[in-house]
N, C-alpha and C positions, 0 to 999 in steps of 0.2 A: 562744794566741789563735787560734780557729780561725775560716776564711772559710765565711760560708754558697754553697751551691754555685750559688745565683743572680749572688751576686755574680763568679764565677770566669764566665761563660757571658760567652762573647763573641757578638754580634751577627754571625754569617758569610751572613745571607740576600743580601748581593749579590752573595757569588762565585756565587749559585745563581740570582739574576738576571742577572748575567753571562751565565752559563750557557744560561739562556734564550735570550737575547739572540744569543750566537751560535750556537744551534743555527737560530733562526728566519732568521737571514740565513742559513747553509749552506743551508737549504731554500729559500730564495729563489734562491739562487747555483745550487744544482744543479736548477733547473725545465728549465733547456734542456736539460739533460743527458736520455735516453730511453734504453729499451730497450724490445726488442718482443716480443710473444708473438706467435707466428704473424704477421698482419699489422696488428696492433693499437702504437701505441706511446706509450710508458708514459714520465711522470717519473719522475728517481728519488726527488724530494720528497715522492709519497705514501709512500715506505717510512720519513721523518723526521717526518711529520706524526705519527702517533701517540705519538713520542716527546718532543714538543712538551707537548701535555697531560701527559704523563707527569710532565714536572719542574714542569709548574705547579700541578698536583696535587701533588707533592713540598714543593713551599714553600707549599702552603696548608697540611697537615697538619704538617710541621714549625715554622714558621714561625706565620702567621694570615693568617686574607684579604687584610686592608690591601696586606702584603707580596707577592701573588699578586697584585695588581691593580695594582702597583707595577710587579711583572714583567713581566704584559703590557703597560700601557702604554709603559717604558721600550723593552722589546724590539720594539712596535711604531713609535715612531715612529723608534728609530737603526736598522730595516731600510730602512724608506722613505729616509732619511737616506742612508744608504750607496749603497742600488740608484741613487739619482740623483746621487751623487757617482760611483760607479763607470760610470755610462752617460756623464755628463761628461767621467770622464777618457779612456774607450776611445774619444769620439767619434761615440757611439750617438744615437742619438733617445732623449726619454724618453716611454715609452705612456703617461701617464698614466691612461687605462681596466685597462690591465697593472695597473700601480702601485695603482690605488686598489680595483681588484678583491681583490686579493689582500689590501690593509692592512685593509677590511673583512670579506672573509672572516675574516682570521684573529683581526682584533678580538672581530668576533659571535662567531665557532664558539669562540672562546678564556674569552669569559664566560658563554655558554652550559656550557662543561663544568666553571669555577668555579662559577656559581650551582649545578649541580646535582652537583657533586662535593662542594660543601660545605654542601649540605641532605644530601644520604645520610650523611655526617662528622659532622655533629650531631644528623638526627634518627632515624636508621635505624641498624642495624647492618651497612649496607654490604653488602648481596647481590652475591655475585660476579656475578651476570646483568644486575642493574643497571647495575654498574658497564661491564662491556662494551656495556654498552647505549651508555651515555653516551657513551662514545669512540669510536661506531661513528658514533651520531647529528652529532654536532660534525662527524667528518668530511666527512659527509654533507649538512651544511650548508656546509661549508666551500667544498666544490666548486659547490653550487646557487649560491652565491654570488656565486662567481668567473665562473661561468657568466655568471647575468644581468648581469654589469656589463661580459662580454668577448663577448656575444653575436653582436655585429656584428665582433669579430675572427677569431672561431673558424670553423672549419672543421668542417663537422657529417656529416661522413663517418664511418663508425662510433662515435658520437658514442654511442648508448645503449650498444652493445658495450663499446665504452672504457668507461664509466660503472660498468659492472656488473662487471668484471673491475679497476676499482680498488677499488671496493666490496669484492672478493670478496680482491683481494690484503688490505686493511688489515683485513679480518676476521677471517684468518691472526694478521697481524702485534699485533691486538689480545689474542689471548689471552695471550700470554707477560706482554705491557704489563699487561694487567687480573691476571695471577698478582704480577709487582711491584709493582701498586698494593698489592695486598690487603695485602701484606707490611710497607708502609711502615707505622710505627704511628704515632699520632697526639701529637704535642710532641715535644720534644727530647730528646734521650739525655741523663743526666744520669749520669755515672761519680762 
C-alpha cells in the first residue's frame, strides 16, 4: 500500500509565519538601536526590512497568498501587541503616532510587495529587475509612511540626507535578497 506524496506533506506554513512574526518585532525592537555614517544616524532596522518581504515572498510562492496575508496580518498585529506590552512593562509611554506609523507602514508597504510579487509569480516570468524593483519600492513607501504619520515627532535635520543614504544602503542590501528571491521556486518540494 503506497501513500500519495500529497497526503505525507505536512502543513509547516506557520513556523514560517512564525518566523515572520518575529523577524518584524526584532525590526521593531532594534529601531532605537543606530549607527552613523559620518554624521548621519541610521537604524539598524532598515538592514531587516528587506528581509521582511523576503520571507513573505517565501510563503507566498511556497505556500499561496491566503497564507502570506495570514502572515502579515498575524505578524502585524502581535508586534503592535508586544511593543505596547513591552512599553507597559519597562514603564515607557506608548507613542501611539510611533506605533501606528510603523503598523501602517509595514502593513501598506507589506501588501504592496504581495500584490506585486504575486502578479510577476503568476503572470510574468519574474525579471530579476522587476523584482528588485519591488523591494526597493515597499521600502520606499514604508518609510514615506512612517514619515507622514511621525511628522510632528521627527527631527528634520538631515532628513533628505538620511533619506537617500537609507535608500542607498537597502539598495545594496536588495540585490543579494532579489538573487534569493529568484532562487526560491514556486510550490513545495516534494521528495
Amino acid at each position: 500500500m503506497t501513500k500519495k506524496k500529497s497526503d505525507e506533506l505536512y502543513d509547516d506554513s506557520w513556523m514560517y509565519i512564525l518566523l515572520l512574526t518575529t523577524l518584524a518585532i526584532l525590526t521593531e525592537s532594534v529601531k532605537t538601536y543606530t549607527f552613523k555614517i559620518n554624521s548621519i544616524s541610521l537604524s539598524f532596522s532598515i538592514i531587516l526590512l528587506p528581509f521582511v518581504y523576503l520571507l513573505t515572498n517565501y510563503i507566498n510562492k511556497k505556500y499561496d497568498y491566503k497564507k502570506a496575508i495570514a502572515g502579515i496580518s498575524i505578524s502585524a498585529v502581535i508586534t503592535v501587541c508586544f511593543m505596547a506590552i513591552i512599553s507597559f512593562a519597562l514603564g515607557k509611554d506608548l507613542i501611539l503616532t510611533s506605533l501606528s506609523g510603523e503598523f501602517f507602514g509595514y502593513v501598506v508597504s507589506q501588501f504592496i510587495n504581495l500584490t506585486i510579487s504575486n502578479f510577476l509569480l503568476n503572470n510574468t516570468t519574474s525579471p530579476t529587475i522587476l523584482v528588485f524593483l519591488t523591494y526597493l519600492f515597499c521600502i520606499i513607501v514604508f518609510i514615506l509612511i512612517y514619515t507622514l504619520v511621525n511628522l510632528n515627532r521627527m527631527t528634520l535635520d538631515y532628513y533628505w540626507t538620511k533619506y537617500f543614504v537609507t535608500i542607498g544602503i537597502d539598495f545594496i542590501i536588495c540585490v543579494p535578497i532579489t538573487i534569493i528571491d529568484k532562487s526560491i521556486k514556486k510550490g513545495r518540494d516534494i521528495e
